[in-house]
C-alpha positions, 0 to 999 in steps of 0.5 A: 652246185659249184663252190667258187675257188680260191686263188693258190697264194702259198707260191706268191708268198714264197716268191715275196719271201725269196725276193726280202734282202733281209732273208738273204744268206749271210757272207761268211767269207773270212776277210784276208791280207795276203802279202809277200816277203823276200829275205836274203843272206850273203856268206863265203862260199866255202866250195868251187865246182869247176868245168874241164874238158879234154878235146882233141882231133883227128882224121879218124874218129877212132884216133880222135877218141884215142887222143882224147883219152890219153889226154884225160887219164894224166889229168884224172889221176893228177885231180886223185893224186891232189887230194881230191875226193873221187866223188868230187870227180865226175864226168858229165859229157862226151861227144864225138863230132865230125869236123867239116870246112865250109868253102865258099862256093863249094860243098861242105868237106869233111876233115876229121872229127872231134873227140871231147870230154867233160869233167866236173871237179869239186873243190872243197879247200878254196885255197887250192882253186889257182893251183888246181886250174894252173896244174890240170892245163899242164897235164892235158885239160884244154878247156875250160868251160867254167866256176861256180862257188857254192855251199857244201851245206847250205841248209842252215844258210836257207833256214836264216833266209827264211826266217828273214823273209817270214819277219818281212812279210809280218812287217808289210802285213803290219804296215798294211792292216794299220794303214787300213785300220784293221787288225791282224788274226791268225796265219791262214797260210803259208807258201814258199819259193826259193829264188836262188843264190847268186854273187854278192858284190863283195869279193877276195882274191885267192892268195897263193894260186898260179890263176888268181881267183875271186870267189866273192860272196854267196847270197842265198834268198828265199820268198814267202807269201803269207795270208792273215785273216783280219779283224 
């Protein structure tokens, strides 16, 4: 004798149970603002980095390098002779090129080559920049490539930048979470980019100097993005 089956109901009871929204998992992805904040600080700069170059040519490129040599040594003892550090002097490029002519209607023709060196100085003493660049020329440096005023020391500088864009970002994230009617948790995080430094508008000539010089401002700026968790 066989006794009826009976239909396997476990599985459709799963399948009801899996599809009731109210047996869905929970989200408990925390709620977060991320904003971003910029602060800035502009101070006198309080060091100058020039770029000299000695460069000479000649027939030869041993005799370009010789002329290009006895160029340099007056003007790297005249800079130690100055007062400046040795490790404020450095050289930072020398090249040796051929130097050609370019007729029109004919093919390149080589005349000589082109010995040069280049020279970082650091200036510590602003008021010495005019002088400095007047007396290197006179003793043999025949290019100038550039300057560049900086900070000897710009951590302290940094920090107060920081700290101003830290104060930022804490007053957008206010603005922001009362704008949306919530209110502001702890600091999730926090991430940093330092965005350089540049010129600031004002500027003072150098008194005193033979090549007058504006050093003007520095302005050091930092950014922050902050995450808060809300309520």
């Amino acid at each position: 004798m066989t006794l009826p089956t009976r239909p396997l109901l476990a599985p459709a009871f799963a399948l009801m149970a899996l599809a009731l929204p109210g047996l869905a998992l929970a989200d408990d992805t925390p709620r977060t603002l991320t904003v971003s904040g910029l602060g800035s600080v502009a101070l006198a700069p309080d060091m100058a980095t020039i770029t000299l170059g000695v460069r000479h040519e000649a027939a030869t490129a041993q005799e370009a390098l010789r002329k290009m040599s006895e160029g340099l040594g007056p003007v790297l003892a005249h800079l130690s002779g100055s007062g400046v550090d040795e490790r404020d002097i450095q050289t930072s490029g020398l090249s040796l090129d051929p130097v050609r002519v370019y007729p029109e209607g004919e093919p390149p023709r080589l005349t000589g080559y082109a010995a040069s060196s280049t020279v970082l100085v650091r200036l510590r003493d602003l008021d010495t920049v005019g002088a400095v660049l007047d007396s290197i020329v006179g003793e043999g440096a025949n290019e100038l490539s550039g300057i560049r005023f900086t900070l000897a020391d710009p951590a302290a500088a940094e920090d107060e930048a920081r700290r101003a864009a830290v104060a930022d970002a804490r007053a957008r994230a206010e603005t922001y979470a009362e704008a949306a009617g919530v209110s502001l948790g702890e600091v999730l995080s926090i991430s940093e980019s330092g965005i350089g430094g540049g010129p600031a508008p004002m500027a003072y000539a150098m008194r005193e100097a033979s090549v007058p010089v504006a050093a003007g401002e520095i302005e050091v700026s930092m950014s922050v993005t902050i995450v808060y968790a809300i309520e």
